[in-house]
C-alpha positions, 0 to 999 in steps of 0.5 A, a space after each residue: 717891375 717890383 709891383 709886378 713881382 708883388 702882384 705875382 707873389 700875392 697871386 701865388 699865395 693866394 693859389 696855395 691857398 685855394 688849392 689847401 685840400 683835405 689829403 686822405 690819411 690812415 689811422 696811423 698817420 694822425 698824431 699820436 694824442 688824435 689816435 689815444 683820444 679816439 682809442 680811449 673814448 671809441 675804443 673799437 670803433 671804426 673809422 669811415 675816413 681820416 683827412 689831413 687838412 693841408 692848411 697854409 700855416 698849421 694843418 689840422 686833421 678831421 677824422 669821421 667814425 662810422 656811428 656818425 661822430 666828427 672829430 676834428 684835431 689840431 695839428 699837435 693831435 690836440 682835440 678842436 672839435 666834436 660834434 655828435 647826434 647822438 650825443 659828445 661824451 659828457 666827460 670831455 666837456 669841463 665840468 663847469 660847463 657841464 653843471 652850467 648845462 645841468 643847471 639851466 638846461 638839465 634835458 639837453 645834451 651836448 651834440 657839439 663842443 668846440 675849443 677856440 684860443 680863448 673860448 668853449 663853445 657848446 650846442 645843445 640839443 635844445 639848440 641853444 648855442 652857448 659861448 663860454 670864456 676861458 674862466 667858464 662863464 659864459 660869455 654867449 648865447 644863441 638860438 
């Protein structure tokens, strides 16, 4: 009996899980730092889509702009990632990261940043892929 209590429990989870789905939401709805870091660093700039990603432990929201820019925030509202064609503003990249990139790769421009727990990451125009620790050196780099 109790393994089939824990088989049914495991199959439960695992359905919450699956069934994680991105909810749409208005501007309105993201955390207050998601809405000042769009208003600052997009002032005016439309939204095409806001989604709540309903995840088993934290949600996290993505939020797309209509010049083509993704951005995705932390449940707090902090920012996780952005990526852009056209290019990331380079004032949200540390400065470190950025005279790294000046340094050794002064063409490309940054068209993804990325927070984890204990790393940055970047992916350059170029298409190298660079990891960098907490301390800002770097720790990684893929093509």
């Amino acid at each position: 009996m109790k393994k089939i209590f824990a088989l049914t429990a495991i199959v439960l989870a695992s359905l919450q899980i699956v069934n994680a789905d991105d909810k749409p939401v208005t501007f309105n709805q993201l955390p207050a730092p998601a809405q000042t870091f769009i208003n600052a660093n997009y002032p005016g700039e439309k939204i095409s889509y806001a989604t709540k990603d309903d995840d088993f432990i934290l949600p996290d929201y993505n939020v797309m702009l209509a010049n083509g820019v993704k951005i995705q925030f932390e449940n707090s509202g902090a920012l996780e990632k952005i990526e852009s064609r056209a290019g990331v503003p380079e004032n949200l990249v540390p400065f470190q990261i950025r005279d790294y990139v000046k340094i050794h790769y002064p063409e490309a421009i940054f068209i993804e940043y990325e927070i984890g727990r204990r790393s940055y990451e970047v992916k350059l125009s170029n298409r190298l892929e660079l990891k960098f620790n907490k301390n800002f050196n770097v720790i990684e780099i893929d093509d």
